[in-house]
Every structure is written in C-alpha cells, then in structure tokens.
N, C-alpha and C positions, 0 to 999 in steps of 0.2 A: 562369538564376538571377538573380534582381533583388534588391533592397534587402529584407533580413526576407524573402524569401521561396525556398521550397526544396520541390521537388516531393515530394510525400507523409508534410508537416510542416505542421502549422497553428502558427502562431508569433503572439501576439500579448504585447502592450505592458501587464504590469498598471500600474505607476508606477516611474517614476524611476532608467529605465534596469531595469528586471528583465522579462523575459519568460518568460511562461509556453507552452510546447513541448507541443505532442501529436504523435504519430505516427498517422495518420489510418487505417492498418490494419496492425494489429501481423499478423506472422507466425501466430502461434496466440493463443489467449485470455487464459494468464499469462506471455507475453515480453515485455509492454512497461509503463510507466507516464508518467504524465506527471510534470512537473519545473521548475525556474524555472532559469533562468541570469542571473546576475547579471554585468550587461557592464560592462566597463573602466569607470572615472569617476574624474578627477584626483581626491586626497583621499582613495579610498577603495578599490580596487581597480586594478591594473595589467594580471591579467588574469583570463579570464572566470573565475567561478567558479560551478559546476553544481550545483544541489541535485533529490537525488533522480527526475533525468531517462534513464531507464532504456530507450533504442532502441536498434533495431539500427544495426549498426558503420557500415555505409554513412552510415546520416544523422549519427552523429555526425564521421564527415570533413569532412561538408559543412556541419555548422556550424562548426567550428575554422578550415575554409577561410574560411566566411561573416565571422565574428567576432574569429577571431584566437584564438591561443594560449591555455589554459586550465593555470591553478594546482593546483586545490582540486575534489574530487566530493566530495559530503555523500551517504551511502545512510540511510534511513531503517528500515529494518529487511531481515530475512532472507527474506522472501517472495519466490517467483520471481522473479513481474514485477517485482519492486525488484533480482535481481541476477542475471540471465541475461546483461547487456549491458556490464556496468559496467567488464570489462576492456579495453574499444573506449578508453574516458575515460585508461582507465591508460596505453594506449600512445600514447595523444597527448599524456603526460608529466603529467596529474593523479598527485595526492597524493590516495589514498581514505581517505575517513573514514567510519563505519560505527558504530554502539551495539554498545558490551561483548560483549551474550551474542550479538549475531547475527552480528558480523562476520567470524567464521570459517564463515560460509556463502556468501561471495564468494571462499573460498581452495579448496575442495574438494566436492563432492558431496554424500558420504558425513557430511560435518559438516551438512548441510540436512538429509539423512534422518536424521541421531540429533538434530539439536536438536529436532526438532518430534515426536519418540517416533513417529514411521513405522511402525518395528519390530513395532508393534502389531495392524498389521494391514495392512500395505502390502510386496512385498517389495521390495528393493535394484535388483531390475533395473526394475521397473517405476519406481523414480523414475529412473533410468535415461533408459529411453526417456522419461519425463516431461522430462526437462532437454534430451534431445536436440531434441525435437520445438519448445520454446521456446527454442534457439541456446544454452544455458549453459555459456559456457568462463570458467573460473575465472579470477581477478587472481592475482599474481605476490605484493603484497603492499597488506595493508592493516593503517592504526593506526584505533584506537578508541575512544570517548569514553563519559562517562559521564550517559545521558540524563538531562536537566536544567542540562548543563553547556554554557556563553557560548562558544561559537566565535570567537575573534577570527582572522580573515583578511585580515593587512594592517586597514586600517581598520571594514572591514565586520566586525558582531557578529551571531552568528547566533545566537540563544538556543535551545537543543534542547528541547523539553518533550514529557518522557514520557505517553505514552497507550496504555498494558499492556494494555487490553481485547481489543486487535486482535491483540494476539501481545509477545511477553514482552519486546521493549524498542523498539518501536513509539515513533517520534519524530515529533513535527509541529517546522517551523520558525517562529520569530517574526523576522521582520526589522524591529525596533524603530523605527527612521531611517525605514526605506521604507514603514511603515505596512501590512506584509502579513502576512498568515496563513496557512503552508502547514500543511494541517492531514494531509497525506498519504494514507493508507489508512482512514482514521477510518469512510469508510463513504457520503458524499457522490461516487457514481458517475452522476450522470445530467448530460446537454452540454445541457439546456437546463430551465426551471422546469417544462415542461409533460410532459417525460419522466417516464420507470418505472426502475430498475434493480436489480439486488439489495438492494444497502444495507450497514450495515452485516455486517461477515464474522467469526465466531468460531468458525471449525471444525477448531480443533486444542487440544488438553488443556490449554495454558498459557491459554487466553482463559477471559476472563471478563465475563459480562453486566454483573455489577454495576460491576467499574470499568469496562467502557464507556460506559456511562451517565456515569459521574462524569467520564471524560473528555470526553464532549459538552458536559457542563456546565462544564468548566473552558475550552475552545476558545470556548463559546459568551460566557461573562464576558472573556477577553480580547479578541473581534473585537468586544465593545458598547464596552468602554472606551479601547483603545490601538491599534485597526487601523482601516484605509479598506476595505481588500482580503483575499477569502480565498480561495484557491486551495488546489485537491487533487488527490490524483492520476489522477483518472478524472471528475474533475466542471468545470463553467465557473469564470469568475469570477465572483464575486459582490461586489458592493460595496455597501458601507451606506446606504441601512435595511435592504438585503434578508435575511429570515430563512429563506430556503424551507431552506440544509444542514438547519437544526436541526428544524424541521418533518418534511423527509423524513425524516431517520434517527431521530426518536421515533416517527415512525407505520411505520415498515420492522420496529422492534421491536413496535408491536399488533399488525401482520399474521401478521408471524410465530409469535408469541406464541399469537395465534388459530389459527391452523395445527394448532399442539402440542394444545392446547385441542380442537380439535375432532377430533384423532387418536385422542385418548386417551378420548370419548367412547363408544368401541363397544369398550373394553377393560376387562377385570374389574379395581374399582378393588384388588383385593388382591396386583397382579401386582406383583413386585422391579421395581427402576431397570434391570434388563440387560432383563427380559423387556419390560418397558414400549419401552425404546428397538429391542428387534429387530422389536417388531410395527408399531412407524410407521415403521419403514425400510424395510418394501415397500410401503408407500402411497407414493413417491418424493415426500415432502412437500416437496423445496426442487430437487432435480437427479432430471431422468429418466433415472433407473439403469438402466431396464427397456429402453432402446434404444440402451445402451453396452456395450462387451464389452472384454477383453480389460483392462489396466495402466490405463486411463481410469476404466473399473467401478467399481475395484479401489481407485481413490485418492480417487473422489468420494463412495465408500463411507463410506472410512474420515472423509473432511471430512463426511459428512452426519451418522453414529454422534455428534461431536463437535457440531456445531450443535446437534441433539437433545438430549443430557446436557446441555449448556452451559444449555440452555431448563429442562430439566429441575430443574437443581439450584439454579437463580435461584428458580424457582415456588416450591420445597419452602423456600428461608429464611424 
C-alpha cells in the first residue's frame, strides 16, 4: 500500500482534499456504490468524513488505516448498494447520517422490504437471499436528516438537496467551498464519455418520471452556476464545460421511452394499464427475465412491472 493507493480501490483527487472512491469489483451488482471522503484540513474538518461510499468492510479498514480516523458517514438514500456496507463505517466509530423516510433501511431488513412495498409482489425470503448475496448487515444506529437540510460538520457544510425521482428521499451533496456536486444515484452510471449504461432507475412505486426530470434540471442549473466538479455514484468526474451527465440521462429516457413505444405497438390500443404492462413484460424490455430463475426473477420482475407503469403513467399526463 502507497500514498492514495489500495488494492481493489480506484481513489482519485476531485479538489481540495475530497476524493472520490470506487471499488473496482463490487461482490455482486447492488453491494457497492461510489462515494467522496472528505480528508482532514486545519479550519475545516479534523477527521475524515465519508459521503455516501458504500464498500465492502475489508476496503473500508484500509482506508481508515490509509487516512486516519473517521467522524461522520452521510448515506444518500435506502437502495441496496447505498446500504449493504455502511455498518463496516459504524464500527470504525462514524456517526450515520441517512434521509428521514429511508434511514431505517440501514437498521433492519424487513424495513427495505416494506419501504419500497415489495409485499407486492416480491416475497420476504427472496429479499432475503437478495441482501445476503450483496453482504447486508445492518448498523446498530442511525440519526436522520431532512433532505434539503445544510449539514454542518465541524466547519464543512454539506447542503443535502432532495432528488425524489429515483426513490422517495433520494439526496445529492453540494459541497459549496469545494465547488463539487455529488449528484448520487441520479442516473449518471457510465466510467467514461464514450461508454453505455443503464441510466437513469425508477423501478419501484414511489419513483417518478416527472420529478426526475425536474431533478436533472435542478442538478444541471447548480453544476452551470456554483460547481467546478460533479461526481456520482457509479459515473467519472466531470468537470466544466463538460455536459455529457445531462445528455446521457435525457437520451436514457428517449430510449427508453422508445422501448415502451414500440412495445405497445402490437397491442390492442383498448387494453387497461395492468393488461398493457403484463404484455411488455414478456418482451424483457429492460432485464432478461427469461434467463433468470429463482428470488433474482422474482425481484427484477417486480423492478421491471414498475419501470413500465412509471413510463406508462408519465406518457398518459
């Protein structure tokens, strides 16, 4: 291990002492996210404080070894890969901070599968083995803020601004001073301009199209007037003039959009919203269902039913 560097962690420098962290092969698909740590600096911080970097427990030892003692974990919302990991941070003596409605999804299980209405068609065991199979042991304890609310930590202000498209209290960071934008889960997932990736994700019954949108446009007005830098949880850095987040994730939603569009083309236009959504759910319009079995099936199902309606009920306002 050398300076900033740690086997099976890309660590690199956005500005002014904050680094932004990836785990370069998460265990499964939703166990990990990216995250900034913000290091010690007389005037402003004494010690590290982590925003929204969700790895497993090994590499968080080794950055506290790397770095030094940590205060304060910032979690951005209740999605997996935002809190499969975050009790590794607890026992290396952070303070979790978490949004309102989600942060009793880092205290228990059973609180992820009823916040997100599962119930519905997912059962208990299968998110079960979902949590096992992504490492998710629960934190001992967490307090929780109300998004939109100024985190003062020690000197450092972390302004939380809510972005509810992605999931019902879904938070991007502003770090004012530092001139960065972590814009989180927003939907900016590809490591470089010339990549593909999903995009934007709303497939669970609290999301919604339309304030997605409105939050791409609220992210995309504060990185043109008050940031240098904008980081997220599965995408590079980018820094100004570069536009390509807001690009990608306006054209993630004509693709997709097109998708729905073209599904619904060989369907009798007289058919209900339930019957319209069962018959593009064997075309595996977003996730091939048709080569997954078992509690996997079962849960990508129930995430696709909800992309669908989400498409659906945007087109029809």
């Amino acid at each position: 291990m050398s300076k900033r560097k740690i086997d099976g962690l890309k660590i690199e420098e956005v500005a002014d002492g904050v680094l932004l962290v990836k785990q370069t092969t998460p265990p499964f698909y939703f166990s990990c996210s990216d995250g900034l740590i913000v290091l010690p600096k007389e005037g402003r911080n004494d010690k590290l404080i982590v925003l929204d970097l969700n790895i497993e427990p090994k590499f968080v030892d080794a950055l506290v070894k790397l770095f030094g003692n940590i205060s304060h974990y910032i979690n951005s919302h209740g999605h997996m890969d935002h809190i499969a990991h975050v009790h590794a941070w607890e026992q290396q003596g952070a303070q979790i901070l978490a949004p309102q409605a989600e942060a009793k999804n880092l205290l228990e299980l059973k609180n992820f599968y009823n916040c997100y209405e599962f119930e519905e068609g997912v059962k208990f065991s299968s998110i079960q083995q979902f949590g096992q199979i992504n490492g998710y042991i629960p934190c001992e304890h967490v307090s929780h803020f109300i998004p939109g609310e100024i985190l003062k930590l020690g000197n450092l202000e972390v302004k939380t601004i809510a972005l509810t498209g992605h999931s019902i209290s879904h938070v991007g960071f502003l770090l004012q001073k530092e001139k960065i934008l972590h814009i989180s889960c927003l939907g900016f997932d590809i490591s470089s301009p010339e990549r593909d990736g999903f995009g934007p994700w709303y497939g669970f019954k609290q999301c919604s199209i339309d304030r997605y949108k409105r939050d791409i446009e609220i992210v995309e007005k504060i990185y043109r007037k008050n940031v240098e830098f904008l980081t997220s949880s599965h995408g590079y850095i980018v820094r100004k003039p570069e536009m390509t987040p807001f690009n990608y994730m306006t054209k993630k939603f004509r693709e997709n959009e097109a998708k729905i569009r073209y599904g619904l083309e060989s369907q009798d236009p007289e058919f209900k919203l339930e019957e319209k959504i069962d018959k593009l759910l064997k075309k595996d319009l977003f996730f091939p269902k048709k080569k997954m079995e078992g509690f996997l099936k079962e849960i990508y199902t129930f995430w696709e039913y909800w992309i669908i309606k989400n498409h659906l009920l945007h087109l029809n306002r």
